[in-house]
C-alpha positions as CSV (number, residue, x, y, z in Angstrom):
1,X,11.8,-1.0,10.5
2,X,12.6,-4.8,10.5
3,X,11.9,-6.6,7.4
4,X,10.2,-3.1,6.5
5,X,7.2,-4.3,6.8
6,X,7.6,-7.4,4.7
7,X,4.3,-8.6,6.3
8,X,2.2,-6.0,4.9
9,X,3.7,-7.4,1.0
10,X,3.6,-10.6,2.0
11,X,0.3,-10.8,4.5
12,X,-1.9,-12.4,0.9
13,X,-2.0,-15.8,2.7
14,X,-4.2,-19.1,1.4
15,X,-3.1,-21.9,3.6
16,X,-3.6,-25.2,3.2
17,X,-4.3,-27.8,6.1
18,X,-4.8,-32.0,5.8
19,X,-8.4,-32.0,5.8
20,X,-8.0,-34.0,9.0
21,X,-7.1,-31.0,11.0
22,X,-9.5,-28.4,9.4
23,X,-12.6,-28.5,11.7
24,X,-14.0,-25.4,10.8
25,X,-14.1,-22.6,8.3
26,X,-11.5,-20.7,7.8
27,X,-11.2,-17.2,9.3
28,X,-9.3,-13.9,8.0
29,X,-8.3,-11.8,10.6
30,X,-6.0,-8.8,10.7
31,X,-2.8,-9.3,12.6
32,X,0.5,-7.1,14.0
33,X,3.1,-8.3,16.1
34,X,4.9,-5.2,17.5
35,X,8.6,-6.1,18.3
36,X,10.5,-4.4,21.1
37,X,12.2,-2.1,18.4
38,X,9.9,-2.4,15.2
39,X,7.1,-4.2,13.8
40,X,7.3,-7.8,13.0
41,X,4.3,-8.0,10.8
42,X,0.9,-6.4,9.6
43,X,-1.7,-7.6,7.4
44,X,-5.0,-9.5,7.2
45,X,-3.7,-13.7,7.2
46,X,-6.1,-16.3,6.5
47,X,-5.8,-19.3,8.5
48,X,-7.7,-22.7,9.1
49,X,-7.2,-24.8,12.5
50,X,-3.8,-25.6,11.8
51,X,-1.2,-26.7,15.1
52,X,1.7,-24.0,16.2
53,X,4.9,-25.0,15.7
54,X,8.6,-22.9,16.7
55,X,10.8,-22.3,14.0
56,X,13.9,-22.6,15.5
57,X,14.9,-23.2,19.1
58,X,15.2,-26.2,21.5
59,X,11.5,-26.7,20.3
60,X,10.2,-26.9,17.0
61,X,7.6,-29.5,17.1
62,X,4.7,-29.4,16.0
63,X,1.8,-28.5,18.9
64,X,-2.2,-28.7,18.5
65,X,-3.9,-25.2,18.7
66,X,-7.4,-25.3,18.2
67,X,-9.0,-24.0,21.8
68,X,-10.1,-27.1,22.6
69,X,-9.6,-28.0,26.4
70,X,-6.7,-29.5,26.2
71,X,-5.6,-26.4,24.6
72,X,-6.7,-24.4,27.7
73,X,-9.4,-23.2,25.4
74,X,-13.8,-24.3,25.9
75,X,-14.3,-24.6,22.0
76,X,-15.7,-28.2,21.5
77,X,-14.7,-28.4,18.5
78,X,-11.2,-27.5,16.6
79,X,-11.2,-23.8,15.8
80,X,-9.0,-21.3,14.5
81,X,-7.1,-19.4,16.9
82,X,-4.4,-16.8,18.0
83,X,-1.5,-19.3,17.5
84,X,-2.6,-20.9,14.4
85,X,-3.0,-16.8,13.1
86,X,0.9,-16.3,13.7
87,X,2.6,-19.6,13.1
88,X,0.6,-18.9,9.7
89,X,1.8,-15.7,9.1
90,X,5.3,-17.2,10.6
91,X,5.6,-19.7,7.5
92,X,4.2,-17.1,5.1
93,X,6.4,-14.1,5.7
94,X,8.5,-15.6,6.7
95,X,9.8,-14.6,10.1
96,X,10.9,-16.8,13.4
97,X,9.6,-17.6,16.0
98,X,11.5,-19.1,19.3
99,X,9.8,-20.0,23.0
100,X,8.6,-23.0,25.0
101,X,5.2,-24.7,24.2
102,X,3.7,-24.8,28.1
103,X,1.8,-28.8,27.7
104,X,-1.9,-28.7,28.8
105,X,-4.1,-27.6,30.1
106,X,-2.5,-24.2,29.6
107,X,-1.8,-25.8,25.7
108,X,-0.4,-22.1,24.2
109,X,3.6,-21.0,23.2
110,X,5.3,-18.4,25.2
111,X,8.0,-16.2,23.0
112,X,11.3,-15.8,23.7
113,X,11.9,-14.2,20.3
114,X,9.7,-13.5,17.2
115,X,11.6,-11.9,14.0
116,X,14.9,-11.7,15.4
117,X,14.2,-9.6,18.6
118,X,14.0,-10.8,22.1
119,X,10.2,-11.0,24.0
120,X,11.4,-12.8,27.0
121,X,10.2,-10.6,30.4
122,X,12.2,-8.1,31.1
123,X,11.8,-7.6,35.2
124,X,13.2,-3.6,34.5
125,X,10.4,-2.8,32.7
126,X,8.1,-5.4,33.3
127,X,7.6,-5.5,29.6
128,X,6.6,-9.3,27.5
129,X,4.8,-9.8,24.7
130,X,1.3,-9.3,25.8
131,X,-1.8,-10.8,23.3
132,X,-4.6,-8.4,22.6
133,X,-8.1,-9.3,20.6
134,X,-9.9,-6.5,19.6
135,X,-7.9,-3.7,21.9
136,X,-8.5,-6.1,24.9
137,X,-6.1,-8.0,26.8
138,X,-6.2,-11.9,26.0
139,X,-7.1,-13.8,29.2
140,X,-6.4,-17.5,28.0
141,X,-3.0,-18.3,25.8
142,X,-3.3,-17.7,22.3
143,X,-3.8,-21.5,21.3
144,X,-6.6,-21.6,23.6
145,X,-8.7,-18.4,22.1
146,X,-11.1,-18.3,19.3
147,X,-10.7,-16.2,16.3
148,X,-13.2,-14.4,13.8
149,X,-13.5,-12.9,10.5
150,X,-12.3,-9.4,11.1
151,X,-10.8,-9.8,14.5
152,X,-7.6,-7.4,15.0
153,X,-4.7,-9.7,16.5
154,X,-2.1,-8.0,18.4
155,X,0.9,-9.5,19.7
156,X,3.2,-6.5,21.6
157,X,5.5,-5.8,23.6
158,X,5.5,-4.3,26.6
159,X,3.9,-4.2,29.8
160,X,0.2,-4.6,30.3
161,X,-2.1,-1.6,31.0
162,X,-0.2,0.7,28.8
163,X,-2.1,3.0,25.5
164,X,-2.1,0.9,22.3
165,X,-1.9,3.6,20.0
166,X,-5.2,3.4,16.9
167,X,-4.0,5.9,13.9
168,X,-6.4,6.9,11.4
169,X,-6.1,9.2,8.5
170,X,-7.0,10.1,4.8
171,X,-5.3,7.4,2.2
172,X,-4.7,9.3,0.1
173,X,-2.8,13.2,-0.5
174,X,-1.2,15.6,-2.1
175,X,2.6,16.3,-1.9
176,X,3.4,19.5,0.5
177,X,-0.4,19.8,1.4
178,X,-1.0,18.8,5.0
179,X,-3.8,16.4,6.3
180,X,-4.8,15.4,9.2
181,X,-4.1,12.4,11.6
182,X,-6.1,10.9,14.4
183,X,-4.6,8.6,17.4
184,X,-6.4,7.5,20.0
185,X,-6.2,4.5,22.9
186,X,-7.6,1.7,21.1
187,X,-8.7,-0.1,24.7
188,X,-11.2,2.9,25.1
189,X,-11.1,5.0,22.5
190,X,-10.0,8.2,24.1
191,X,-8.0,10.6,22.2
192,X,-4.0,10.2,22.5
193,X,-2.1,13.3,23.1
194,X,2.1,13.8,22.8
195,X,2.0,10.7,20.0
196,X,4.3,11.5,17.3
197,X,3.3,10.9,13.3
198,X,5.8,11.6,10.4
199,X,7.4,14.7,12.3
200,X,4.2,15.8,14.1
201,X,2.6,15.5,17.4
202,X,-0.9,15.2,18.4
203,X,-2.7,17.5,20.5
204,X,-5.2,17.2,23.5
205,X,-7.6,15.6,20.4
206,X,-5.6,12.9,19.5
207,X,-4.9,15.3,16.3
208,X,-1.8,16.0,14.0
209,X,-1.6,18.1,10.9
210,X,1.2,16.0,9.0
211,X,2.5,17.4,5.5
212,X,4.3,15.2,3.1
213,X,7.0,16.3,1.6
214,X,7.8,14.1,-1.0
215,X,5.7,12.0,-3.5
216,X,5.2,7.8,-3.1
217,X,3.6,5.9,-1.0
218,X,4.3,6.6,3.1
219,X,3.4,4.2,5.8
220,X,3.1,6.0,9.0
221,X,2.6,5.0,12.2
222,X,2.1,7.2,15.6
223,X,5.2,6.5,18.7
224,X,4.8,7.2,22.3
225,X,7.0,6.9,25.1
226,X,4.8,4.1,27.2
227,X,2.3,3.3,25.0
228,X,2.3,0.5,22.1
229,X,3.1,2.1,18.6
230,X,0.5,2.2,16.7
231,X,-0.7,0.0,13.1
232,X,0.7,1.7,9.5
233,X,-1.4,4.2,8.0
234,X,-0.8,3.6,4.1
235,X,-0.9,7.2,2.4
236,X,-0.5,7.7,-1.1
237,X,1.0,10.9,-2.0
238,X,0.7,12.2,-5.7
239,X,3.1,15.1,-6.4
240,X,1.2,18.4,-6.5
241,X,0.3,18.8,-10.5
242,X,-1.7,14.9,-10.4
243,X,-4.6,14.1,-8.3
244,X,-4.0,11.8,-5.5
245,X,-5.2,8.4,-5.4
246,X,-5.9,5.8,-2.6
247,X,-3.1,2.6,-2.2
248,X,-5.1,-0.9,-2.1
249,X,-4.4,-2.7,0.6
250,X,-3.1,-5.8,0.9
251,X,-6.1,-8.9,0.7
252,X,-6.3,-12.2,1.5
253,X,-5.8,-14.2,-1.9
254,X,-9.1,-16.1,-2.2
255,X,-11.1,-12.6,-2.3
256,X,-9.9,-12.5,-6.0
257,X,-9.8,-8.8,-6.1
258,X,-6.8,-8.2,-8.6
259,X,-7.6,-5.6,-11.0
260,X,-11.3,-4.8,-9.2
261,X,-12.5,-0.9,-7.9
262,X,-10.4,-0.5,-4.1
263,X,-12.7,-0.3,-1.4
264,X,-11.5,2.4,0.8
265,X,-15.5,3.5,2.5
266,X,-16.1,2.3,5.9
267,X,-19.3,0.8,6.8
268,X,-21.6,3.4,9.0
269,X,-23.3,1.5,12.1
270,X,-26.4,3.1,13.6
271,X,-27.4,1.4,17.0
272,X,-31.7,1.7,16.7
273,X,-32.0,0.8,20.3
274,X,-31.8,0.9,23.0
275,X,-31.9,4.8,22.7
276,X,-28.8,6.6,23.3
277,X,-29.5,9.0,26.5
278,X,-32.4,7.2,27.4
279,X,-33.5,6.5,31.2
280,X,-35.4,2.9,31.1
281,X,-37.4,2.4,34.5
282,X,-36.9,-0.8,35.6
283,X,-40.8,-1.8,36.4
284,X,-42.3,-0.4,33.7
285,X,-39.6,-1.0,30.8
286,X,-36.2,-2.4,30.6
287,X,-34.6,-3.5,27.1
288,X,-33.4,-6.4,26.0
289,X,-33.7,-6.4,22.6
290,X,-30.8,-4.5,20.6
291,X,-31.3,-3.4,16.9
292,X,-28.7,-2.5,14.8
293,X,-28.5,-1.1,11.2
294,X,-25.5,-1.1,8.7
295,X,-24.9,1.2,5.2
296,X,-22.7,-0.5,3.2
297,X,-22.6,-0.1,-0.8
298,X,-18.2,-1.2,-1.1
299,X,-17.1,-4.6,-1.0
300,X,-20.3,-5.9,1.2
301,X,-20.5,-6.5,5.1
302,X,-17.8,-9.0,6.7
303,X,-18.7,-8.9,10.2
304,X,-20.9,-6.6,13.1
305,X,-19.4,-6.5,16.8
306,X,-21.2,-5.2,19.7
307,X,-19.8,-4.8,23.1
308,X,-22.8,-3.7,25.9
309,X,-20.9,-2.9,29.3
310,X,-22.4,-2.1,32.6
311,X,-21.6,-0.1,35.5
312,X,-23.7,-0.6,38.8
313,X,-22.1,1.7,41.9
314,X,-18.2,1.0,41.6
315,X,-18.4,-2.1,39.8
316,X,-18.0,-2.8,36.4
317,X,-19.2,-5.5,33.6
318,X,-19.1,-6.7,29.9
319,X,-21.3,-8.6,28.4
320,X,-19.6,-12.1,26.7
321,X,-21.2,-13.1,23.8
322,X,-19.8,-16.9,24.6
323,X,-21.0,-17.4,28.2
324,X,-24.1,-15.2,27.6
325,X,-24.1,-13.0,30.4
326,X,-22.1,-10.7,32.0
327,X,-19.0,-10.4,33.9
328,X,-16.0,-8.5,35.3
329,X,-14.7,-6.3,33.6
330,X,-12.4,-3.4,34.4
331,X,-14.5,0.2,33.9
332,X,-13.7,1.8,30.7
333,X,-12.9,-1.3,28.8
334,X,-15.1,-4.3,27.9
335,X,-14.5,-6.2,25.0
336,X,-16.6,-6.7,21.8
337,X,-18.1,-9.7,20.1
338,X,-19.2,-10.8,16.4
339,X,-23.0,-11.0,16.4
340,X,-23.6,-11.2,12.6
341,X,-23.0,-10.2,9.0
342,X,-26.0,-8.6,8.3
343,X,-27.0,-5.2,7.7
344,X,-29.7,-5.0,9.7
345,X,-30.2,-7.4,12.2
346,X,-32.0,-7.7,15.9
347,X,-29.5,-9.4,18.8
348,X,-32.0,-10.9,21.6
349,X,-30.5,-10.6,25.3
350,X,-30.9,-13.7,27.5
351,X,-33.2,-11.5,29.6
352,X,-34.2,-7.8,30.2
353,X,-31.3,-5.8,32.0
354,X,-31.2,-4.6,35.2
355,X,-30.4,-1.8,37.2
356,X,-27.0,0.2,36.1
357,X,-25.7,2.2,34.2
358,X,-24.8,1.1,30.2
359,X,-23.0,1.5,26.8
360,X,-23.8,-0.1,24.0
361,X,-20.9,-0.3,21.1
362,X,-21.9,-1.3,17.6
363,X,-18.9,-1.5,15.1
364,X,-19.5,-2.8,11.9
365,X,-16.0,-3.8,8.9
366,X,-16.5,-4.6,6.0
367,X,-14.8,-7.1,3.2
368,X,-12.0,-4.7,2.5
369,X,-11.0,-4.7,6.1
370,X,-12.5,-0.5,6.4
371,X,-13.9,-0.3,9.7
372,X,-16.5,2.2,11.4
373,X,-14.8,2.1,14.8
374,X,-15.4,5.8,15.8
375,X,-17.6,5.8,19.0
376,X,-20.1,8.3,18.1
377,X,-23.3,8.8,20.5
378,X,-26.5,8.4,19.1
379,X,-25.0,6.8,15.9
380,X,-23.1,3.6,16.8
381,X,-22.9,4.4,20.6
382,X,-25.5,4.3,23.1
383,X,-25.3,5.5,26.2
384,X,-28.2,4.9,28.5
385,X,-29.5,4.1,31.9
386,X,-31.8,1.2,34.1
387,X,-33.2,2.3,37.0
């Protein structure tokens, strides 16, 4: 695996920008650039606004990427973004980068090669690398998009509208005892079956029973044929006479967690309302108030998404968080936005909803990067109708 991982060592990242470019606070988010043939890097970076610059090429200048408009971007004010999260990561690793810079108002890079393997488009395969945020397909360049605390990154690639493979599993085990793995399509959630993890394959479930059979620390990560291979499950195996214990994973430097208790307990999100199964009639009652409750006793709450989508006969919607309403949006995805940091909290819609079917997503992480992603009805997903 190239650099073998050398992001996930290397991924504790403080940068520092002239204060005349840092226009807002910075962000941690957690990135992973899958290569054609391996991963580039994964880990959480820390960036501030900072411009996007090539590190070798015909171009290395240095370009402003803050998604601002002449960064193809509607922030009106310098933010972090996409680009400023891998040219960070890019100096820090360090890996190169190569592309063209496209000038405004697109404003955002376009790879020819990141870490030593080529991303330009193949017209075989129809494969480039393709920008995700939060398991959904980026829509503006990566200069021109907003980033927040807890955000998952994801440059790949490959073409678009293929699986990108989630793993989850215990951190911890015990050599020669087997344990179970999870995969599933993190654009929808939906369980991934024929994935292969450490010499297993999942079934119908999205499951794998995986034994270890040796002791250290493993990194695994689930391979499909057509589908986007997935981010590194860290297991620490402890040979079969010691208990095992948990790996810590790698933090952003100014946390200032050296030698503290590891964190390894995901948040749990309970939507409140609207109820989950409900049928809200449209003259009497419809919702527009959402209430949403988090347990957290670890490392304390970083950030709470929600993503509310909408069906109404064929077509589909998600609500945006930044234009405060909704809009297209192809059925079964959606995307989610930040809402707060709170553990319980009230998000007020712009007004009551109408007719259609809906379902609400709640997904709470917390300062350890654990995150309660697992869509579970009547807990953190609601499912529920407008008539």
């Amino acid at each position: 695996m190239l650099h073998r991982l050398a992001g996930l060592a290397v991924a504790v990242l403080t940068l520092l920008v002239p204060a005349s470019v840092a226009a807002a606070a910075p962000v941690t988010v957690n990135l992973r650039i899958e290569g054609p043939t391996s991963t580039v890097f994964e880990g959480p970076v820390t960036t501030d606004v900072r411009p996007f610059q090539f590190t070798t090429g015909a171009d290395t200048r240095s370009h402003e990427c803050d998604a601002t408009a002449a960064n193809g971007g509607t922030s009106k004010t310098p933010v972090p973004t996409r680009g400023a999260a891998l040219a960070a990561a890019s100096a820090a690793a360090p890996f190169s980068t190569a592309g063209t810079f496209f000038a405004p108002p697109i404003g955002s890079p376009s790879f020819a090669e990141v870490g030593g393997q080529t991303t330009t488009f193949d017209a075989t395969t129809n494969a480039f690398l393709v920008e995700y945020e939060n398991g959904i397909e980026a829509s503006v360049g990566s200069c021109g998009d907003p980033i927040s605390n807890g955000d998952d990154v994801l440059f790949a690639y490959g073409p678009e509208n293929v699986p990108l493979l989630q793993l989850t599993g215990p951190a911890a085990a015990t050599n020669g005892t087997p344990f179970t793995v999870h995969v599933v399509d993190e654009r929808n959630g939906s369980p991934v079956a024929g994935a292969s993890i450490g010499g297993a394959t999942t079934d119908s479930g999205g499951n794998a029973t995986v034994t270890p059979s040796q002791a250290g620390v493993q990194r695994l990560k689930a391979t499909m044929s057509g589908a986007i291979r997935s981010n590194a499950l860290v297991v620490s195996v402890a040979p079969q006479n010691q208990p095992a214990a948990p790996v810590a994973p790698a933090v952003p430097a100014q946390q200032g967690v050296a030698g503290a208790v590891v964190d390894r307990t995901a948040p749990r999100t309970r939507l409140l309302s609207p109820r989950n199964g409900h049928t809200y009639r449209l003259r009497r009652f419809s919702p527009r108030l959402i209430h949403v409750a988090v347990a957290e006793s670890g490392s304390g709450i970083r950030t709470v998404k929600i993503r509310l989508t909408r069906r109404v006969g064929r077509r589909c919607f998600s609500f945006s968080g930044r234009r405060d309403r909704f809009i297209g949006a192809k059925c079964g995805g959606g995307f989610f936005f930040t809402v707060s940091d709170r553990p319980d909290f009230t998000f007020l819609l712009p007004q009551r909803l109408g007719r259609g079917h809906y379902v609400l997503d709640a997904e709470a992480i917390d300062k350890a990067f654990n995150r309660d992603a697992v869509g579970q009805r009547g807990r953190n997903r609601s499912v529920f109708d407008v008539r």
